[in-house]
C-alpha positions, 0 to 999 in steps of 0.5 A, spaced: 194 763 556 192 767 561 192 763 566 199 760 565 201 768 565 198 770 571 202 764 575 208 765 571 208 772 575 205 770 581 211 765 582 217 769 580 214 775 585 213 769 590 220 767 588 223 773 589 220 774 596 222 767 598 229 770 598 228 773 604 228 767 609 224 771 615 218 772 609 218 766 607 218 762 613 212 767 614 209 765 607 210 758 608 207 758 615 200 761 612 200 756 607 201 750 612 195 754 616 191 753 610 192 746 607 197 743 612 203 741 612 208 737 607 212 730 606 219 733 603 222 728 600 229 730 598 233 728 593 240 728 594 244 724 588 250 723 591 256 724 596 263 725 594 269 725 598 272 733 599 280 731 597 284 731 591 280 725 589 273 727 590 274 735 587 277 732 581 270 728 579 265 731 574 259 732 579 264 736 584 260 743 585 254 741 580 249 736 584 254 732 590 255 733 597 260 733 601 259 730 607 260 736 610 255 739 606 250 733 607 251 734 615 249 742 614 243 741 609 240 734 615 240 740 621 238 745 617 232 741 615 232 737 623 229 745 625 223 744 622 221 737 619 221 730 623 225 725 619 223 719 618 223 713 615 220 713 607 214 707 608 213 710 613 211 717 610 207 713 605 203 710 609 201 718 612 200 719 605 196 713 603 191 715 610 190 722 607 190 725 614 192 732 615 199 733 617 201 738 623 208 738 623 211 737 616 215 731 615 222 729 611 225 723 607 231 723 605 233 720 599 239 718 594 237 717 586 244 712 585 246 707 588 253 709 588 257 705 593 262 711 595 255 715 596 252 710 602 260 709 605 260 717 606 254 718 608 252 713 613 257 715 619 252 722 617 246 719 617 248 715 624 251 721 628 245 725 626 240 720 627 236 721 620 233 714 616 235 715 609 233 710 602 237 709 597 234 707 590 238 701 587 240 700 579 238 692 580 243 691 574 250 691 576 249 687 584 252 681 580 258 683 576 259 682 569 251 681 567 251 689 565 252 688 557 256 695 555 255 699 562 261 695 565 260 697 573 256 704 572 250 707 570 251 707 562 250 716 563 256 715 568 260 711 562 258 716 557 262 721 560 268 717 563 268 716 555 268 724 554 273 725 559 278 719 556 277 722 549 279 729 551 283 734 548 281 731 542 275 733 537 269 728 538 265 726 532 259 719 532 255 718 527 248 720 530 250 728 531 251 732 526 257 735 529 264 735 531 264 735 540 269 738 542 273 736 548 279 741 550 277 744 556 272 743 562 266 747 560 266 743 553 267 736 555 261 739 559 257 740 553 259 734 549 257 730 555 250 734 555 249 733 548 251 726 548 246 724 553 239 728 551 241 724 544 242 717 548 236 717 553 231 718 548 232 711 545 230 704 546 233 698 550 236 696 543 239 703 539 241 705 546 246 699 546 248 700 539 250 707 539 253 706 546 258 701 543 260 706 537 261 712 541 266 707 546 269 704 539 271 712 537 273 714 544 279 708 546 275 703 548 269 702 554 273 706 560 274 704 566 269 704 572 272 709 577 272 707 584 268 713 585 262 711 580 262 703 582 255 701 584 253 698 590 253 690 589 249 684 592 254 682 597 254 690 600 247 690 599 246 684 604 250 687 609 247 695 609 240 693 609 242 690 616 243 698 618 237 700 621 238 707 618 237 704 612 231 702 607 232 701 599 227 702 593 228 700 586 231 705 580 230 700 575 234 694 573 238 698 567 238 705 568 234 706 562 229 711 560 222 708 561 219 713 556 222 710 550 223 703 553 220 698 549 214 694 552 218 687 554 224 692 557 219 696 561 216 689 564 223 688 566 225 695 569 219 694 574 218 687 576 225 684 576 228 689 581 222 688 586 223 682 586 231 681 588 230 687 592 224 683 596 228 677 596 235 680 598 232 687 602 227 683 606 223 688 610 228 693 609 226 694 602 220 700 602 216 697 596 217 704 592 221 705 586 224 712 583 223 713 575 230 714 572 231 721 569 224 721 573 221 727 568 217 728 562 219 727 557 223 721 560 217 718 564 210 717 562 204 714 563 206 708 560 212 708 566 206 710 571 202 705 569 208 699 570 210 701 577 203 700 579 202 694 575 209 691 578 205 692 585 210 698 588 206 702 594 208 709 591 213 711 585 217 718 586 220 722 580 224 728 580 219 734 579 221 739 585 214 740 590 212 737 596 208 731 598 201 731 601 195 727 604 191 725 598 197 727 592 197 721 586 201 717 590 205 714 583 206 721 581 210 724 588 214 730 587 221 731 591 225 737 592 233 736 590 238 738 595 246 740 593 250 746 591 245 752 591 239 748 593 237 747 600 232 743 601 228 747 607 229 753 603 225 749 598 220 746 602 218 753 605 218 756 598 214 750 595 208 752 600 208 758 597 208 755 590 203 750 592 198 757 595 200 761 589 198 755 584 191 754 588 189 761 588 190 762 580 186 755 579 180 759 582 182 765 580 180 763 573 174 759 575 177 753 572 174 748 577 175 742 574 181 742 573 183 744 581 178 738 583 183 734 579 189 736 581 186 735 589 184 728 587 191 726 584 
């Protein structure tokens, strides 16, 4: 207990300093001297247009970036880290060598197609090599059940927006949602999915269909929330800039996913995307929803039983040498959260965590953490 507080504080303070960019950077540099440099992996989950169109969206100013903004957060980064392409940063990590000069992947969680047209002229001006986590279940049109060309999360809250401004009730809550305005289709959409994402496979398909049924039928796929399909997908893993990774067949969260579910989420995307990405498939997956409780070691154990080289989640931190390499951590990127400012923050955390760790003479558990 003691310890979780002293850490709690240390952070807070840390965090507080870390709002000084000349403090931080100098913090992060004593970091870097100590343990050597880091794999900032970044997660960015996805791009909008920024017209009428795109300001419109639900993930406008709450997660998407503009072109504009992508370009800014990529030279900003292009100061402090060498980009590179994501195997071969596993590869740095799979040798455990100490890193003088920290490195930078960037990542997009969804396999949107307006994502990878809008950041590729990006990517190609800059000359930074990005990956891209592809839902292997909507490449082929019509095999999707219910989720009908987007992400079944994306489709629950195009049923909220369609609904609107009237008040929505389903079964398995136990009270009316409202939908008037912004901020409350905003909370129905966030209740309705912590309720959804911790089912199974089966339940989750049942209740998806309840929830269209009260909301006009399943809504529409918008252009903006289309998934990549398998004709585009052969075409862009010609792009030298690009590599791909899995993110699961359904979307589903593997934590609560029966064990025949599971198997599927792994093995089959790995087995399409090696067949259809050749050797531009990177041979690594990202968990969906990528954090407990919505992964677990079951998942871990499956992505490496499937054969991947490493898995990634959404759990902010920095990569190094040595780290567990089914369990590496990302530092998101999007409004209010610039990935270099993380990344020179998180050496800071990482040095705060050490010094608490043998602070408190708990040997063991520092030993483990360094071993993964």
């Amino acid at each position: 207990m003691l310890r979780a507080a002293s850490r709690s504080l240390l952070r807070g303070a840390m965090r507080q300093v870390g709002r000084v960019p000349f403090t931080r950077k100098a913090l992060h540099a004593l970091s870097v001297a100590s343990r050597g440099a880091g794999v900032a992996v970044l997660r960015a989950r996805r791009v909008l247009p920024d017209t009428s169109w795109g300001r419109r969206h639900q993930d406008w100013g709450r997660g998407a970036l503009t072109p504009a903004a992508l370009t800014r957060e990529l030279k900003d980064a292009q100061g402090t880290l060498d980009f590179v392409h994501l195997a071969e940063a596993v590869a740095v990590l799979e040798r455990g060598e100490r890193l003088a000069r920290g490195l930078a992947v960037l990542t997009f969680d969804e396999s949107f197609a307006a994502t990878v047209e809008l950041a590729l002229p990006v990517l190609r001006e800059l000359g930074v090599p990005a990956t891209v986590f592809v839902t292997t279940g909507f490449l082929d049109p019509g095999v999707q059940g219910v989720f009908h060309g987007t992400l079944w999360d994306e489709a629950v809250r195009c049923a909220v927006e369609q609904h609107a401004p009237r008040p929505l009730a389903v079964s398995w809550i136990d009270r009316v949602l409202r939908t008037e305005t912004a901020a409350k289709r905003r909370a129905a959409t966030r209740r309705l999915l912590l309720s959804l994402a911790a089912l199974d496979e089966e339940r989750l398909e049942r209740r998806l269909a309840e929830l269209f049924q009260r909301t006009g039928g399943t809504p529409p796929c918008a252009p903006l929330d289309r998934m990549l399909g398998r004709f585009e997908l052969a075409e862009l893993c010609k792009e030298p800039l690009l590599s791909f990774g899995a993110h699961g067949e359904r979307h589903l969260a593997l934590a609560n996913a029966t064990a025949s579910a599971l198997q599927d989420e792994m093995v089959r995307p790995r087995e399409l995307l090696r067949r259809l990405c050749g050797a531009s498939f990177a041979d690594v997956v990202s968990y969906p929803f990528g954090r407990s409780p919505y992964v677990d070691e079951r998942a871990v154990l499956a992505a490496r039983t499937a054969g991947y080289r490493a898995a990634f989640g959404a759990e902010p931190g920095v990569a190094r040498p040595g780290d567990h390499l089914f369990r590496l951590p990302r530092l998101p990127i999007g409004p209010g959260s610039s990935g270099i400012a993380a990344y020179e923050l998180q050496g800071t955390f990482d040095a705060v965590d050490e010094i608490v760790l043998v602070a408190s003479g708990d040997r063991t558990r520092l030993d483990a953490s360094l071993q993964g």
